[in-house]
C-alpha positions as CSV (number, residue, x, y, z in Angstrom):
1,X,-26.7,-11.3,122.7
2,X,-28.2,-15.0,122.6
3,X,-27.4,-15.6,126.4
4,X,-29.3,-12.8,127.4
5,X,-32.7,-14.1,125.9
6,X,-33.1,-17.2,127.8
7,X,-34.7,-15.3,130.4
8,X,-37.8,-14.1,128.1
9,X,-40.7,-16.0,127.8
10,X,-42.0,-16.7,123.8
11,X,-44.0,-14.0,124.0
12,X,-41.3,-11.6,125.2
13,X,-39.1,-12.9,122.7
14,X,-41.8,-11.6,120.4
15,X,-42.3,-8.3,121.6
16,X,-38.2,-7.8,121.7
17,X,-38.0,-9.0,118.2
18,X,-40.9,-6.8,117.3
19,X,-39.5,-3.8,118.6
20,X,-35.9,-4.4,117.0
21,X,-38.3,-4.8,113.6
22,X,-39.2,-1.1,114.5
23,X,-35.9,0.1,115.2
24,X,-34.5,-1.2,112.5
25,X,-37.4,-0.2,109.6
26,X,-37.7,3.6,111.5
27,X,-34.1,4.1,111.7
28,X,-33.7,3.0,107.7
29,X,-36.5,5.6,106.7
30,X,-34.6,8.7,108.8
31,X,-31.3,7.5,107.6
32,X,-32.7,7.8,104.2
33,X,-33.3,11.2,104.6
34,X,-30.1,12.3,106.0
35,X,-31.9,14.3,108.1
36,X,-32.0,13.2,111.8
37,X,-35.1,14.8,112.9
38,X,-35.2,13.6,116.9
39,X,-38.4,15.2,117.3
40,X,-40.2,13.8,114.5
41,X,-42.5,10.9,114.5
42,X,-40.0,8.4,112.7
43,X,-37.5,9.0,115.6
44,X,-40.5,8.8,118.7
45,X,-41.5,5.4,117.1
46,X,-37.7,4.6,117.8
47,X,-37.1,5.9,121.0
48,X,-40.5,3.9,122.0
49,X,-39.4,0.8,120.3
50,X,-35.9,0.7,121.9
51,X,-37.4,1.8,125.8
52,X,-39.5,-1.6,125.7
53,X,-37.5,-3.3,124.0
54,X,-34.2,-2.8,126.9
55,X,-37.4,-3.2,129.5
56,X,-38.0,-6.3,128.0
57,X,-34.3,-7.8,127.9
58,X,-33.0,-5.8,131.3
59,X,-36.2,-6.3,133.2
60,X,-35.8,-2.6,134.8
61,X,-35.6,0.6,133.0
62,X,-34.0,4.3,133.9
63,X,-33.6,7.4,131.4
64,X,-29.9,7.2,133.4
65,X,-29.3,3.5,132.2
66,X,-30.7,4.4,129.0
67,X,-28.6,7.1,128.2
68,X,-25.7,5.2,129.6
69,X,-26.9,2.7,127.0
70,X,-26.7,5.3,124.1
71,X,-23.6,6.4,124.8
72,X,-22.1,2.8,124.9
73,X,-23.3,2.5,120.9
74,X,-20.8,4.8,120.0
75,X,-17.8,4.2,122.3
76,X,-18.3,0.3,122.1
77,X,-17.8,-1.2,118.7
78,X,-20.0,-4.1,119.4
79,X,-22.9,-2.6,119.9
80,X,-21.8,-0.1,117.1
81,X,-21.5,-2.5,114.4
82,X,-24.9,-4.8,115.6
83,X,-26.6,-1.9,115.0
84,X,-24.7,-0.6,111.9
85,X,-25.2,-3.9,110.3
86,X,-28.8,-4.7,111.9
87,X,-29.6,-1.3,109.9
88,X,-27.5,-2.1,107.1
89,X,-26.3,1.9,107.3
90,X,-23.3,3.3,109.0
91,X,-24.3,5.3,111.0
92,X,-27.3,3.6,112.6
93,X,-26.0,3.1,116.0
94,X,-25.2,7.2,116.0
95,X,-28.5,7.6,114.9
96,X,-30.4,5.4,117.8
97,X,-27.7,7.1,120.1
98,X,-28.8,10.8,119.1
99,X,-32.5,9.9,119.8
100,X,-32.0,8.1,122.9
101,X,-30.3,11.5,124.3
102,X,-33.1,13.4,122.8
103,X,-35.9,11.3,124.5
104,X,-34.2,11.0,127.7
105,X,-32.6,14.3,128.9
């Protein structure tokens, strides 16, 4: 993913890794609980975190390429496993998936 960060300013950079700092911590805590609760708070703060954060590295944002974007984190194994192992839980990328589709239908 480095090549698509030399477009951000430092700041940017910032925010984006900010946001994955979110994603990650938030989607730890509901994995925790085995209990995907999309509407709770936990899974708002990730849905939040991950729409600025795809603003920030894609310049534009859609709920269409955002949902296109959750379903490639469970049909592509490369964005399964960043996610998986950003996380450091299996199902992680599942998890952001189920949210994103939550949030944006």
């Amino acid at each position: 993913a480095e090549h698509h960060l030399s477009h951000l300013s430092e700041l940017e950079y910032e925010q984006v890794q900010q946001q994955e700092q979110i994603i990650k911590e938030k989607l730890n805590q509901l994995l925790e609980h085995n209990q995907i609760d999309v509407q709770g708070s936990d899974a708002e703060a990730v849905f939040n975190a991950h729409r600025q954060w795809l603003k920030l590295m894609s310049g534009q944002y859609s709920e269409g390429y955002h949902q296109a974007m959750a379903d490639l984190y469970i049909t592509d194994d490369r964005f399964k496993k960043y996610y998986d192992d950003l996380v450091g839980k299996q199902d992680a990328a599942e998890c952001l998936s189920q949210i994103i589709k939550a949030y944006t239908e």
